[in-house]
C-alpha positions in Angstrom: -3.1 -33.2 -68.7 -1.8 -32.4 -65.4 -3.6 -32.7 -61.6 -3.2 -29.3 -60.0 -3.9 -28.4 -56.5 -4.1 -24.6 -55.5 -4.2 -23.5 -52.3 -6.6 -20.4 -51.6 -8.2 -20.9 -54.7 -11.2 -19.1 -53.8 -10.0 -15.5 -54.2 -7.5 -13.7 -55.8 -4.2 -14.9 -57.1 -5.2 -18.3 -56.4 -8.6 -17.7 -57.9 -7.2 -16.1 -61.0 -4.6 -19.1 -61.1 -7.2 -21.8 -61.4 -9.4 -19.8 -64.0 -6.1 -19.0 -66.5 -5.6 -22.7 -65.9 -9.3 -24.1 -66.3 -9.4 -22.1 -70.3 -6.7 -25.2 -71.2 -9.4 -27.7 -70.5 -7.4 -30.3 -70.0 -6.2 -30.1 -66.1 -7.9 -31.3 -63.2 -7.8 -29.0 -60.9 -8.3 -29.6 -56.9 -9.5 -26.2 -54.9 -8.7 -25.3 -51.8 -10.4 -22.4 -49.9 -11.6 -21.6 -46.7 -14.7 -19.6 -47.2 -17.2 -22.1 -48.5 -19.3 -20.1 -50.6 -16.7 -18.4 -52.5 -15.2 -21.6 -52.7 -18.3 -23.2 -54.7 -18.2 -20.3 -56.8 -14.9 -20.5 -58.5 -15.3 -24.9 -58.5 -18.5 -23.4 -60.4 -16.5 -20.9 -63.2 -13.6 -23.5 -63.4 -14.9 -26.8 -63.1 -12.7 -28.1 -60.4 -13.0 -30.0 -57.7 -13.7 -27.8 -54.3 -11.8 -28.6 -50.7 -12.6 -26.9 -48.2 -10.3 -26.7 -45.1 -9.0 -24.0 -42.4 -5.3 -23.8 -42.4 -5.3 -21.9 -39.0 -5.5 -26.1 -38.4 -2.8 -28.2 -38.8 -5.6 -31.0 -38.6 -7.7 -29.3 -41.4 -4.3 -29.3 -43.4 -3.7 -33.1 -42.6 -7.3 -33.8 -43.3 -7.0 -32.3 -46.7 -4.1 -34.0 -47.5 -6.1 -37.0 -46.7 -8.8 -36.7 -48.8 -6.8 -35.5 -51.9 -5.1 -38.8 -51.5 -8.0 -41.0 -51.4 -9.6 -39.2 -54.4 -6.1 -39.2 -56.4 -3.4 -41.4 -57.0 -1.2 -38.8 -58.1 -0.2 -35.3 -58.0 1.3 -33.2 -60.8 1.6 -29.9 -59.2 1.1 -27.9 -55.5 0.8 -24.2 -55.9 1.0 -23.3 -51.9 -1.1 -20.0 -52.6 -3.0 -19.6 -49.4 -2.1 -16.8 -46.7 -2.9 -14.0 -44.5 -1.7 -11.1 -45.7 -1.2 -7.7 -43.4 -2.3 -4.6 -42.5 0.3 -1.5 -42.8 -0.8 -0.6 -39.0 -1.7 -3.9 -37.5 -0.2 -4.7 -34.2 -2.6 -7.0 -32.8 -1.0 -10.3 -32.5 -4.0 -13.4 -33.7 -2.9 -16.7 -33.1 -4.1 -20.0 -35.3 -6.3 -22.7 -33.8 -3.2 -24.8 -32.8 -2.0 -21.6 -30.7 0.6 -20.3 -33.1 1.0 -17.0 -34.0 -1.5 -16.9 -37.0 0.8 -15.8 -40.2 3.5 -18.3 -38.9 1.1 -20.8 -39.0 -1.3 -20.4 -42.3 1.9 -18.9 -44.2 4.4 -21.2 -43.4 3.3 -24.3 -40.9 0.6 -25.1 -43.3 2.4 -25.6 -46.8 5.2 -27.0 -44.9 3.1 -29.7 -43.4 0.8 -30.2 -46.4 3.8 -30.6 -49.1 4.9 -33.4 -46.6 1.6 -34.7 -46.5 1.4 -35.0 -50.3 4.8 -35.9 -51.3 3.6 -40.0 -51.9 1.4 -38.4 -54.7 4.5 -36.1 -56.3 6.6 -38.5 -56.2 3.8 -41.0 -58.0 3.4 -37.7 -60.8 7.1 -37.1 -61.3 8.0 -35.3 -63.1 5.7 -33.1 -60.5 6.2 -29.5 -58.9 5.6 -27.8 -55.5 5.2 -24.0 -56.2 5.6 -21.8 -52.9 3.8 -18.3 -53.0 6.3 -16.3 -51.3 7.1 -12.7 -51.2 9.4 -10.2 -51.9 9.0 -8.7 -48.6 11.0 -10.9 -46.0 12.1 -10.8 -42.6 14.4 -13.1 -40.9 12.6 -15.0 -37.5 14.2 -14.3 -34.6 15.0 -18.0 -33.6 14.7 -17.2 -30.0 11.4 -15.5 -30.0 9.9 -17.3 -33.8 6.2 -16.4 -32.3 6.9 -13.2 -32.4 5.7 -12.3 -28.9 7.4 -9.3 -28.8 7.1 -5.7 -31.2 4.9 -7.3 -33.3 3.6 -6.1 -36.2 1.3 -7.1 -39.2 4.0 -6.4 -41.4 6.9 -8.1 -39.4 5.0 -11.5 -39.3 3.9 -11.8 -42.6 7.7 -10.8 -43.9 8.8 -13.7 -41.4 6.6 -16.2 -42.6 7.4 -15.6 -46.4 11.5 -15.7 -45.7 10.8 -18.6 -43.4 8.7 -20.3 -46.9 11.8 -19.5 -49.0 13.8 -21.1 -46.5 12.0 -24.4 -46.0 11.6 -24.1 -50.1 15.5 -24.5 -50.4 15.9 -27.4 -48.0 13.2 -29.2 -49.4 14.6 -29.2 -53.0 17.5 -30.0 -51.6 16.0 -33.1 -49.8 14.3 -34.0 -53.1 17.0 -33.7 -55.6 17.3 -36.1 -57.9 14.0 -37.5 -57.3 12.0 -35.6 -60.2 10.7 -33.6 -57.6 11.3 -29.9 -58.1 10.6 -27.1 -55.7 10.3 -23.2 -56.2 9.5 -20.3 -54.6 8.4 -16.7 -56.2 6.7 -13.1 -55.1 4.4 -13.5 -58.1 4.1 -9.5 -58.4 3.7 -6.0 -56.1 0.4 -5.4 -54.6 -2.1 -6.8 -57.1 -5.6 -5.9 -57.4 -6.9 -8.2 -55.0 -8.6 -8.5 -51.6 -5.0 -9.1 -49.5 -3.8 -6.0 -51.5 -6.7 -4.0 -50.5 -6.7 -4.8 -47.0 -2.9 -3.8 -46.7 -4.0 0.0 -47.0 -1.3 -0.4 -50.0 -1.7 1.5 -53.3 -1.9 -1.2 -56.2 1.1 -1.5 -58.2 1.1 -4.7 -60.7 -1.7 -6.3 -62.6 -3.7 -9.4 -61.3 -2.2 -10.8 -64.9 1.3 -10.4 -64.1 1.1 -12.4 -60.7 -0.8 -15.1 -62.8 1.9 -15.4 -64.8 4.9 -15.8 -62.9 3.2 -18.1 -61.0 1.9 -19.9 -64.3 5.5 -20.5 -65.3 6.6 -22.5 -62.5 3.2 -24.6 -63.0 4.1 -25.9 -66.4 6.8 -23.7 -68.2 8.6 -26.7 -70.2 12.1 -24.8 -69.6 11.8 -24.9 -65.9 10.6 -28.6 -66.1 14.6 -29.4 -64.6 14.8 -26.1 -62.2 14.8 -26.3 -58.8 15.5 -24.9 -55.4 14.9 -21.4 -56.9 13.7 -18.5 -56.1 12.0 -15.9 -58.7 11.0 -12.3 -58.8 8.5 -12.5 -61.1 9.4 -14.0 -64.3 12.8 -13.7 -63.4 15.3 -15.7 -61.0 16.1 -13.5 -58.3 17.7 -13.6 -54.8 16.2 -13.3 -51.6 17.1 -12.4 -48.4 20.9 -13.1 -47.1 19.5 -15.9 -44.6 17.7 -18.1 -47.1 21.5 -19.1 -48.5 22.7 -19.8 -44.7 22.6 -23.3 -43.9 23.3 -23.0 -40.3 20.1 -20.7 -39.9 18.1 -22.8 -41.9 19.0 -26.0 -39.9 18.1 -23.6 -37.3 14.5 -22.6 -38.7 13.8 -26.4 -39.6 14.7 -27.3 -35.8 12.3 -25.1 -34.1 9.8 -25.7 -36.7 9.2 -29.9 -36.4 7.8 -29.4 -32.6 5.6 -26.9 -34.1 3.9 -29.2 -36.6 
């Protein structure tokens, strides 16, 4: 029996996450969504427990965090699901409640700041997991302009925010080796049948099924109980992009990015 929080839980792969995991009947599961009703629905099919919380708000993240640790003494797993996805020709540039630019901010300043928030309850579980949802689409930020204020694009912010994920996936292992701690990143699958997919203007390319899991396997997979500072393609170990293995950029990213939180 494992505790299992799953960020944007209310919808898609998140959604589909929690109910492959609910049919073991032996997990708690903690559900995070931002729409409310949707949220109560899947709490509803799954039997989980719903959270409810914005993550275009660093203080909606914290306050999560917050209540997940006065509910629970421990946590086995984080599955970092929820984002904003993209349209193919979006250009118009949203920023988050805190004034970042929005992607930046729900995609990669929210699990970064809510895997630091929970890491007294992971280290309490180990052996525990932090799953990051990445993508295989990735971008490097431009370190002198990481808001993107200038050419942006849809596409261009979310593939920043997903490398930039990746990036603050391999540091953190890194922090945590050794400590029973492990921490993984994956592009679950291609354009699944889900709302972000749909949005995109994309045709559909792998099955809800597939995404659910890849992303199962770094849940609970007893062969990857040990693996850590990973990324995976699916079911497979892959690599991603060139400036994910660069320790000078990523000390780089992680200094622009502590101000930010």
């Amino acid at each position: 029996m494992a505790t299992i929080l799953i960020t944007g839980a209310s919808d898609g792969l998140g959604r589909a996450l929690a109910e492959d995991l609910a049919a073991d009947g032996r997990h708690t599961l903690l559900l995070h969504g931002r729409n409310r009703a949707r949220l109560a629905g899947v709490a509803e099919t799954t039997g989980g427990v719903p959270y409810q919380a914005d993550f275009s708000s660093l203080d909606e993240v914290r306050r999560l965090a917050a209540e997940v640790a006065a509910a629970h003494d421990r946590l086995d797993v984080l599955v970092n699901n929820a984002g904003v996805g993209f349209h193919a020709e979006g250009t118009e540039r949203l920023t988050s409640k805190d004034g970042h630019e929005l992607r930046l901010a729900v995609n990669y300043l929210a699990p970064v700041a809510l895997s630091r928030a929970l890491l007294p309850l992971l280290r309490r579980a180990v052996p525990s997991r932090i799953v990051n949802v990445a993508s295989m689409g990735q971008q490097p930020v431009d370190l002198d302009d990481p808001q993107l204020t200038r050419e942006y694009t849809d596409v261009a912010a979310y593939c920043r925010s997903k490398l930039a994920l990746i990036c603050h996936s391999l540091d953190l292992a890194q922090e945590l080796s050794g400590s029973g701690v492990t921490v993984n990143s994956l592009h679950p699958a291609a354009f699944m049948p889900t709302t972000m997919s749909q949005n995109s203007g994309m045709d559909f390319v792998d099955s809800l099924e597939q995404g659910v899991a890849a992303t199962r396997r770094l849940v609970d997979a007893p062969e990857l109980a040990e693996v850590t500072g990973r990324y995976f393609d699916g079911r497979q170990e892959a690599r991603a992009a060139a400036e994910a293995y660069d320790a000078e950029y990523r000390r780089r990213l992680a200094a622009i990015t502590d101000p930010l939180l």
